[in-house]
C-alpha positions as CSV (number, residue, x, y, z in Angstrom):
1,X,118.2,129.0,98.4
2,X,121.1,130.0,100.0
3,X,123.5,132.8,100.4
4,X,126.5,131.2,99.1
5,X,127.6,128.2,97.6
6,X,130.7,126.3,98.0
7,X,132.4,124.0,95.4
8,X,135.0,122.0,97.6
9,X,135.6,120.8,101.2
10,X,139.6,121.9,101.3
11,X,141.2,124.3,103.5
12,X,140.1,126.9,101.0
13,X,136.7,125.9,101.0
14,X,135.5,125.7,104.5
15,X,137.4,128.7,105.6
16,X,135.3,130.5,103.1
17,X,131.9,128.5,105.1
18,X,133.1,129.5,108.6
19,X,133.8,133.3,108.0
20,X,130.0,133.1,106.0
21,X,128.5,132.0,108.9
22,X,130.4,133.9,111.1
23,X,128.6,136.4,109.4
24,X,125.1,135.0,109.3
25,X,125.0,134.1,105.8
26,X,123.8,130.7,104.7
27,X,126.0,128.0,103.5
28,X,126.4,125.0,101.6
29,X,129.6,123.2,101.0
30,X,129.1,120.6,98.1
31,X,132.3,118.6,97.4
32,X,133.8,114.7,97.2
33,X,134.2,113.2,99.7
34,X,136.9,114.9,102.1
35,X,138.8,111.6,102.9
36,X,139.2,111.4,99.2
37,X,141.2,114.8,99.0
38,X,145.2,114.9,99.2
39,X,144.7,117.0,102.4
40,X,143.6,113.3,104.1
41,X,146.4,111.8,102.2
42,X,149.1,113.7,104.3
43,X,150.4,111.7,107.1
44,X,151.8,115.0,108.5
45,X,151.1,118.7,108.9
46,X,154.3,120.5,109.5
47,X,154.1,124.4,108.5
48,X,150.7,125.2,109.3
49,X,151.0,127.6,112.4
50,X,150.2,126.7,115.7
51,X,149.2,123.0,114.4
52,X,152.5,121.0,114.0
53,X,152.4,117.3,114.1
54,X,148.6,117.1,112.8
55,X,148.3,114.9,110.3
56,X,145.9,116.1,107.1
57,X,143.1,113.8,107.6
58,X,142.8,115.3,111.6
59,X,143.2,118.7,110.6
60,X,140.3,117.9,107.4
61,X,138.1,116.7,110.4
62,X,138.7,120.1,112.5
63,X,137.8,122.3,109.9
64,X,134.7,120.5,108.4
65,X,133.1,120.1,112.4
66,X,133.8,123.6,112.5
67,X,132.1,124.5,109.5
68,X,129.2,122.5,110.5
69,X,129.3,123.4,114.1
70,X,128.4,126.9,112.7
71,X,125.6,125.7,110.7
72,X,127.1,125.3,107.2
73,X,125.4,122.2,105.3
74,X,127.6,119.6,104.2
75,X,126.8,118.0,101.1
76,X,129.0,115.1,99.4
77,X,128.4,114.7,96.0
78,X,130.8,115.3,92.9
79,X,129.7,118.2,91.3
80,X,129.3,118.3,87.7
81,X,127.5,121.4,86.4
82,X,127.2,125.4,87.8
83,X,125.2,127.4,86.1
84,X,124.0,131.4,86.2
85,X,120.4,132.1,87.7
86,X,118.8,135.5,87.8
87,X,119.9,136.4,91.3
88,X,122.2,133.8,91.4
89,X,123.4,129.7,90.4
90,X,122.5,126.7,90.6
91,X,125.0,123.8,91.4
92,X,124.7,120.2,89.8
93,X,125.7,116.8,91.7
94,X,124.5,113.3,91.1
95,X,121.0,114.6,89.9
96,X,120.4,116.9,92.5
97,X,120.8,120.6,92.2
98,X,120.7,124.2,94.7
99,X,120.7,127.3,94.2
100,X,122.7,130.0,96.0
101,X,123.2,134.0,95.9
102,X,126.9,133.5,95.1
103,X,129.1,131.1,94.0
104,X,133.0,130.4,95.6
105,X,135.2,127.6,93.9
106,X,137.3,126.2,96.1
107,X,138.1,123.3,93.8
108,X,141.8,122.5,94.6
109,X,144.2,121.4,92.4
110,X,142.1,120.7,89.3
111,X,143.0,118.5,86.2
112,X,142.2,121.1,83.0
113,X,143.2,118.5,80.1
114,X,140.2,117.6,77.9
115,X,140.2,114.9,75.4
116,X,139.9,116.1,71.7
117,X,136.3,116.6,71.0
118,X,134.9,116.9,74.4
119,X,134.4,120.9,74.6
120,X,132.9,121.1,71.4
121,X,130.5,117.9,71.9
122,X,129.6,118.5,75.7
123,X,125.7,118.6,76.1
124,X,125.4,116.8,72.5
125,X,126.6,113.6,73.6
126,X,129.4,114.4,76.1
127,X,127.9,114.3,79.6
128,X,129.7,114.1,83.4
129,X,127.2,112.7,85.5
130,X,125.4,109.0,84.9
131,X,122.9,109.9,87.0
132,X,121.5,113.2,85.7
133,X,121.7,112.0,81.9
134,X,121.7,108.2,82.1
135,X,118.1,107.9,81.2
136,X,118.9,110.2,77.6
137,X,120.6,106.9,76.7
138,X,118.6,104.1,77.6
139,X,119.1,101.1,75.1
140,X,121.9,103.2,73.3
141,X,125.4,102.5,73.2
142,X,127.3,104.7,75.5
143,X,131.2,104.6,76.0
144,X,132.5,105.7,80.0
145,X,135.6,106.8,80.7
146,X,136.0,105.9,84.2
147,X,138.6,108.5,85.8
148,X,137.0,108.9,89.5
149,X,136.4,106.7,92.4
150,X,132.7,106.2,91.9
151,X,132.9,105.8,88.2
152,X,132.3,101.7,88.4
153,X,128.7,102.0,90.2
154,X,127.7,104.8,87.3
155,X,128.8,102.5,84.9
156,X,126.8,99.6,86.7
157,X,123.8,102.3,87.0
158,X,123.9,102.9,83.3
159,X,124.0,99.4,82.5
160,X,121.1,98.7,85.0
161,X,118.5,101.2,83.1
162,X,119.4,99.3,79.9
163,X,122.5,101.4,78.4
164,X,125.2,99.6,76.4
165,X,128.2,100.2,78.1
166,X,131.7,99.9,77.1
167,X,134.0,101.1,79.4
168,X,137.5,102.4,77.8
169,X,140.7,103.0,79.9
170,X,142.8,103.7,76.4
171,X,145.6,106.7,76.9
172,X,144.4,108.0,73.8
173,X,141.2,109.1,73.7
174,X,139.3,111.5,71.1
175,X,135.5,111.9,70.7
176,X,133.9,112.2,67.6
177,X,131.3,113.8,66.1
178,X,129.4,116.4,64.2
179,X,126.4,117.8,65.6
180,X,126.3,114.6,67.8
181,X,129.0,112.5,69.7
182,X,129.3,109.6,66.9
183,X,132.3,107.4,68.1
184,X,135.1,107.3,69.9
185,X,138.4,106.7,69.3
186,X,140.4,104.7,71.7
187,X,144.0,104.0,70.9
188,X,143.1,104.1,67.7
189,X,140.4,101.7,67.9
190,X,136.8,102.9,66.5
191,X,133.9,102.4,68.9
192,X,130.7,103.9,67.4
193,X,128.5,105.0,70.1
194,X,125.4,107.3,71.1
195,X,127.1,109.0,74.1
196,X,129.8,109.2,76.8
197,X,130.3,110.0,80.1
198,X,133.9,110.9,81.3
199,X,133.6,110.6,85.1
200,X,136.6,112.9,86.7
201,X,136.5,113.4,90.1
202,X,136.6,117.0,89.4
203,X,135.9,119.2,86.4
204,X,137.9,121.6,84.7
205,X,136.8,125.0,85.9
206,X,135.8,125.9,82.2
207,X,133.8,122.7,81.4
208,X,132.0,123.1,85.2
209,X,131.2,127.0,84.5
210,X,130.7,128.3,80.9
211,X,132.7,131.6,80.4
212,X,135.4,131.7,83.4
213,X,138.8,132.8,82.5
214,X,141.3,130.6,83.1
215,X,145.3,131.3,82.8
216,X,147.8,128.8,82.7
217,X,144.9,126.2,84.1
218,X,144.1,128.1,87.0
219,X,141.1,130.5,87.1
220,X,141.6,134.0,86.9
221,X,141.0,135.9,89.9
222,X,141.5,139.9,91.3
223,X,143.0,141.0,94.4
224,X,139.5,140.4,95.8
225,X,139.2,137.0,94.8
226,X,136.7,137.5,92.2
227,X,136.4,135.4,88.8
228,X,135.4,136.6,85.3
229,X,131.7,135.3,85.6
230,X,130.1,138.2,88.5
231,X,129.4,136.8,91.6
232,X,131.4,134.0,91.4
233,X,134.8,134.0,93.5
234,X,137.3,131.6,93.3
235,X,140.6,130.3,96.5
236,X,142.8,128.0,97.1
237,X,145.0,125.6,94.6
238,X,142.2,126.4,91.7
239,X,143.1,129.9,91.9
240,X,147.2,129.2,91.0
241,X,150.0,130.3,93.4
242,X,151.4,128.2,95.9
243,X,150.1,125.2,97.2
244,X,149.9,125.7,100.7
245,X,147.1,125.4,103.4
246,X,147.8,128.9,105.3
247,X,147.6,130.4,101.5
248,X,144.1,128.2,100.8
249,X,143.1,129.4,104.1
250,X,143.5,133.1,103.8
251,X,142.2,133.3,100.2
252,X,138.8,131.2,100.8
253,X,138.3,133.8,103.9
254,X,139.0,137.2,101.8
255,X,136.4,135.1,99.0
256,X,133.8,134.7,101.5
257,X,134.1,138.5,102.1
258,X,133.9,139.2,98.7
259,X,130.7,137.1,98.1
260,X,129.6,138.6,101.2
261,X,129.9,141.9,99.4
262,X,128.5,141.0,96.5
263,X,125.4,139.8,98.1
264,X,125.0,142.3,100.0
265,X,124.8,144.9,97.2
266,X,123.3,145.3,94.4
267,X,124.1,142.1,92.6
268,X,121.9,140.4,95.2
């Protein structure tokens, strides 16, 4: 177990992992891929102080072999699930889980639009990860929405443990259902099905972690970074404001602090 976890390998995020370790508290980062973020996608840095001219995907590499340098784990994986624990949470990805003391999102700029349906159907046939639920549905008919870069091998690992998969790329989607996911409707089309997985690259904050406020799609934090759910902080583009890498910077350092806190005292 360690002392915090880390949703997200931004600016936001591994600021957060170098002041924890600066500290001597154990880290894990678990995130996509960085090369996949827009912070790689930059060709060029030109208001973060004392670093003009870098282009994202140099200053990405700086700041994860810092974070590892220190001794913070790096784990890739798209996380799907994070969920309360006495004395802590436990963090989902691709079938594998941890378990940490605290809890920092450093998510980024997150996509909060669900289709019709999903919220009230998640866990009863709406699922996010092929690999953690794919076995639920073997010989069933399961529809996948393939939104994120990996969603093609899920899809080919659901149809290799026997799942019927139709894949659906429709505009309009709405999942239907009563106590179970029953169909779904894709531009109107009816596809009658046992299950689906909608693979984002990232998930809305309130889909990843029941009961955290949200306002105006951004979590709701205090001036010390902290979200609704205790022991759980939140920096960077997730947490609203502007979107800028000395802002991501600053917040995911006064989070870590704040986790570091919060560990440290009675909610440990």
């Amino acid at each position: 177990m360690y002392d915090i976890l880390i949703i997200g390998s931004g600016p936001a995020g591994l600021s957060a992992a170098i002041t924890a370790r600066a500290r001597g508290k154990s880290v894990a980062v678990i995130s996509n891929s960085a090369a996949e973020s827009g912070l790689c996608r930059a060709p060029l840095i030109a208001n973060y102080p004392g670093l003009p001219g870098m282009s994202g995907a140099e200053l990405s590499d700086r700041l994860v072999s810092h974070a590892r340098g220190l001794g913070a784990a790096i784990i890739t994986g798209r996380v799907v699930s994070a969920l309360p624990l006495k004395g802590g949470f436990s963090v989902g990805w691709g079938g594998e889980f941890e378990s940490g003391g605290a809890l920092i999102l450093a998510l980024g700029a997150v996509q909060t639009s669900v289709f019709p349906g999903e919220t009230e159907l998640l866990g009863r046939g709406v699922s996010y990860c092929a690999t953690c639920d794919g076995m639920l549905y073997r010989g069933k008919r399961v529809v996948v929405v393939p939104l994120a870069p990996d969603a093609g091998a899920e899809a080919g690992y659901l149809r290799s443990i026997g799942c019927l998969v139709t894949e659906v790329t429709a505009d309009d989607i709405e999942i239907l259902g009563g106590d179970k996911v029953k169909s779904v409707s894709a531009d109107g089309e009816s596809i009658p099905c046992d299950g689906v997985f909608i693979l984002r690259e990232t998930v809305a904050p309130s889909a990843l972690l029941r009961g955290i406020e949200t306002r105006g799609g951004y979590i709701k934090t205090d001036e010390t970074m902290s979200a609704s759910v205790r022991g759980v902080f939140a920096a960077g583009d997730c947490a609203g404001g502007v979107k800028q890498i000395a802002k991501a910077v600053g917040e995911g350092q006064r989070a870590a602090f704040s986790a570091i806190s919060y560990i440290e005292g009675a909610g440990a």
